[in-house]
C-alpha positions as CSV (number, residue, x, y, z in Angstrom):
1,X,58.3,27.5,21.3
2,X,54.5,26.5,21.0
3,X,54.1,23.0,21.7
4,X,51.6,20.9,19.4
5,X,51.3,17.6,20.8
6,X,54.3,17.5,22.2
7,X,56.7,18.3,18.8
8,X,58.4,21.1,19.1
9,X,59.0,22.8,15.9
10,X,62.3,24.4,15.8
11,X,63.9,21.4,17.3
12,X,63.6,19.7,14.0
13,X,65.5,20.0,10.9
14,X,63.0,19.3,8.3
15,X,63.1,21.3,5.5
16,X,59.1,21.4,6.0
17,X,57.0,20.0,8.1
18,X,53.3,20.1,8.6
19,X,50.7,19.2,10.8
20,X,46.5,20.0,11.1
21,X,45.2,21.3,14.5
22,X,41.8,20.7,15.8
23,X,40.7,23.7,17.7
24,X,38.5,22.4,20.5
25,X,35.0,23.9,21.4
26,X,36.0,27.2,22.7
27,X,37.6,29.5,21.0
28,X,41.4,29.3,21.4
29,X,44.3,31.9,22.1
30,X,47.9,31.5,21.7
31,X,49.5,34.1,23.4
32,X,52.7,35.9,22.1
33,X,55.6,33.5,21.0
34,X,58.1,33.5,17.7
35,X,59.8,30.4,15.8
36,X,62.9,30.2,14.7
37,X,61.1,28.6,11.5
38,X,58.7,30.4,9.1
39,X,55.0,30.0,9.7
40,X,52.3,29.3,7.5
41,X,48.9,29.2,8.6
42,X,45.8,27.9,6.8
43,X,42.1,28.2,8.2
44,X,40.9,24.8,6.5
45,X,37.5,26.2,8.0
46,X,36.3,28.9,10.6
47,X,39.0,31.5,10.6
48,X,41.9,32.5,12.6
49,X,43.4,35.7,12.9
50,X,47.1,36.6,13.9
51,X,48.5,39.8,15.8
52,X,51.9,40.7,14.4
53,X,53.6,43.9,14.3
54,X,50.4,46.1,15.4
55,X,48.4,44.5,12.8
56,X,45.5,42.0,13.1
57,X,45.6,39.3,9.8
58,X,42.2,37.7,9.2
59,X,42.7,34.3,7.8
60,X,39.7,33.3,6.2
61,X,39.4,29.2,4.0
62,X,41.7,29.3,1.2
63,X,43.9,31.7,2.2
64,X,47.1,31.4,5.1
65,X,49.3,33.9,6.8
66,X,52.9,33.8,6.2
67,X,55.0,34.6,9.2
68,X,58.6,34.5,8.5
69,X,60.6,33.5,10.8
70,X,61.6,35.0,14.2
71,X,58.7,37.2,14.2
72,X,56.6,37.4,17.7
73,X,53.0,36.4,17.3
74,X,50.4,35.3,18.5
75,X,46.6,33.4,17.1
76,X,42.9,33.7,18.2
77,X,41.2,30.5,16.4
78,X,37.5,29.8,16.1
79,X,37.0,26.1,16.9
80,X,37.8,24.4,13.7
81,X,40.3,22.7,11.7
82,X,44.2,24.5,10.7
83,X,47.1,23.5,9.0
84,X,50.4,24.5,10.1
85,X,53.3,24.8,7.9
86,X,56.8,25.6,9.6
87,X,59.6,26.1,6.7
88,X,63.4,26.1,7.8
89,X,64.7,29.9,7.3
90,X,66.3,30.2,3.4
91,X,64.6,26.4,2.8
92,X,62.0,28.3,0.0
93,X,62.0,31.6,-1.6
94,X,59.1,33.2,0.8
95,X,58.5,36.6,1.6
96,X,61.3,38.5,4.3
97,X,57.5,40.2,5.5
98,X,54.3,39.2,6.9
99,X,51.8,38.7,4.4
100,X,48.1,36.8,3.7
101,X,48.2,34.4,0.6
102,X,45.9,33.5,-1.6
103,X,46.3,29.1,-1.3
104,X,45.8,27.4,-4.6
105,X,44.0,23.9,-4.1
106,X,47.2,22.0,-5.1
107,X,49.1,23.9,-2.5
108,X,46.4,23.0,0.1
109,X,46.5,19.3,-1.2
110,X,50.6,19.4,-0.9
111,X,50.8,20.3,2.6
112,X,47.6,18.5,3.5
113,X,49.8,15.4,2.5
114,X,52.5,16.5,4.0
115,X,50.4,16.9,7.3
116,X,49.3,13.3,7.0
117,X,52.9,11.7,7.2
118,X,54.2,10.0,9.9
119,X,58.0,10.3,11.2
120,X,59.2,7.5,8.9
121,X,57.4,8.5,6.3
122,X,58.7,12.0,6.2
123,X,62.0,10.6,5.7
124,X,61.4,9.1,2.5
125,X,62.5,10.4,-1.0
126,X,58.8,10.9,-1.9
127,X,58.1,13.1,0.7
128,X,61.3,15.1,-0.1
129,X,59.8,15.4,-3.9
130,X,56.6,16.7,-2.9
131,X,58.3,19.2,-0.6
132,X,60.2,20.4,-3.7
133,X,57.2,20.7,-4.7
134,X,55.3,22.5,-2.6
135,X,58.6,24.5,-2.8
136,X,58.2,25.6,-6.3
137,X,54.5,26.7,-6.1
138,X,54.4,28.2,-2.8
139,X,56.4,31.3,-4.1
140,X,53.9,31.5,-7.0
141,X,50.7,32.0,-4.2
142,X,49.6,35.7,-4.8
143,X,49.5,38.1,-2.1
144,X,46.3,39.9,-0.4
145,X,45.6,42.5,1.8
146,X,43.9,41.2,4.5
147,X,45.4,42.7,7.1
148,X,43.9,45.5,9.5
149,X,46.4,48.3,11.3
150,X,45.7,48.0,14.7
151,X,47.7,49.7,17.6
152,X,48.6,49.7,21.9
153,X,46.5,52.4,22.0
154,X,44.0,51.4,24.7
155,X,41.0,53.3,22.7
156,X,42.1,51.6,19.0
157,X,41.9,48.0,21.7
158,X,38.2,49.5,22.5
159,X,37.0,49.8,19.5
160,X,38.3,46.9,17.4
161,X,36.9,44.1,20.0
162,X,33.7,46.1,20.4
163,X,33.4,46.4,16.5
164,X,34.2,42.9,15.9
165,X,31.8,42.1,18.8
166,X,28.6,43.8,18.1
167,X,29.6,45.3,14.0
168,X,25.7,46.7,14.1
169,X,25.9,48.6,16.7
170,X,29.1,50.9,16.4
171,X,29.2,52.2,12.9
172,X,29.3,55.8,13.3
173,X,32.8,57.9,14.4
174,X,30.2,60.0,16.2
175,X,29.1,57.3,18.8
176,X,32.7,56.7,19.5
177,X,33.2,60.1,20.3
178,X,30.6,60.3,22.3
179,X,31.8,57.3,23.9
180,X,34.9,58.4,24.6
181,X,33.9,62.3,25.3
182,X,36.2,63.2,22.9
183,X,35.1,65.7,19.6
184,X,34.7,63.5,16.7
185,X,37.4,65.6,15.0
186,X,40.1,64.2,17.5
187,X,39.2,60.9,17.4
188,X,39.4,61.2,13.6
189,X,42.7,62.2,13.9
190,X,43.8,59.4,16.5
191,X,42.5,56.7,14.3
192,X,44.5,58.0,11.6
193,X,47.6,58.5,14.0
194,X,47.7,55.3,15.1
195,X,46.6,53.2,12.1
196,X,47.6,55.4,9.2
197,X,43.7,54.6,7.4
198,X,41.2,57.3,8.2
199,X,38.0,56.2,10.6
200,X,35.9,55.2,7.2
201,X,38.3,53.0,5.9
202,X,39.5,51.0,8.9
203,X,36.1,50.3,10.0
204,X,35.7,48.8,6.5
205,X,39.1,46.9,7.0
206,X,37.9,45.4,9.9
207,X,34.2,44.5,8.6
């Protein structure tokens, strides 16, 4: 598993555990791994998206991805503050799917907290309450669609990082086809192949 600062999630036992991460200057990348633990992630600010299952998750403050766990992903972060949250599987009634979350400010505060804690601390009965808690209104946290289809095809690749890249530039279906010497009608129906939106409403996913 990932390694963050040396504590190894799954190894543990905890119910929950939690920990912030301060993304240094550049931008960082996490390639493809899975925990045996469900994930939450929370952008406290910037924003970090997650590839799971042929789908990019944008993350933006106040909201988290849930990964349960056991699911391969992997994280682009901009350089600025996360929370983690790893949850023991069965521990709290979460989603059996990947999902974006809409964080209430007392959840943020709870696992905040929680982050806080030292190894000693973490064993006491307080920090057990406010992991019931957290427990009780994490369940509660509404979901969003935030996430944007994306596929292995090598031309869907293209044209997200280009669109997220330079957005201005590459609004039209036309200029990809001309990009790609393909008719536009083709394209159109590639985009819908692989991602299941039509070319209008992906590129609006993605903006």
């Amino acid at each position: 598993g990932l390694g963050l600062g040396g504590y190894h999630p799954d190894s543990h036992q905890d119910a929950a555990i939690a920990f912030g991460v301060q993304v240094a200057e550049e931008e960082q990348y996490i390639p493809l791994h899975q925990h045996r633990k469900g994930q939450l992630i929370l952008a406290l600010h910037g924003a970090i998206t997650c590839e799971v299952e042929n789908a990019l998750w944008m993350v933006p403050p106040q909201f988290a991805v849930w990964i349960p766990g056991e699911v391969p992903h992997s994280n682009r972060a901009t350089p600025l503050a996360e929370l983690f949250l790893f949850i023991e599987p069965g521990a709290a009634q979460m989603p059996a799917h990947c999902c974006t979350l809409k964080i209430s400010p007392l959840v943020r505060e709870l696992i905040l907290s929680l982050a806080r804690r030292n190894e000693s601390q973490r064993e006491q009965p307080e920090t057990q309450r406010l992991i019931q808690v957290l427990f009780d209104e994490l369940p509660q946290q509404p979901e969003q669609q935030l996430q944007l289809p994306v596929s292995a095809h090598p031309k869907i690749r293209l044209m997200v990082e280009t669109m997220e890249a330079e957005p201005a530039q590459w609004q039209t279906l036309a200029q990809w086809a001309q990009h790609f010497a393909m008719s536009e009608r083709n394209l159109a129906r590639l985009v819908v192949k692989e991602t299941g939106l039509n070319f209008r409403r992906w590129r609006h996913q993605l903006q």
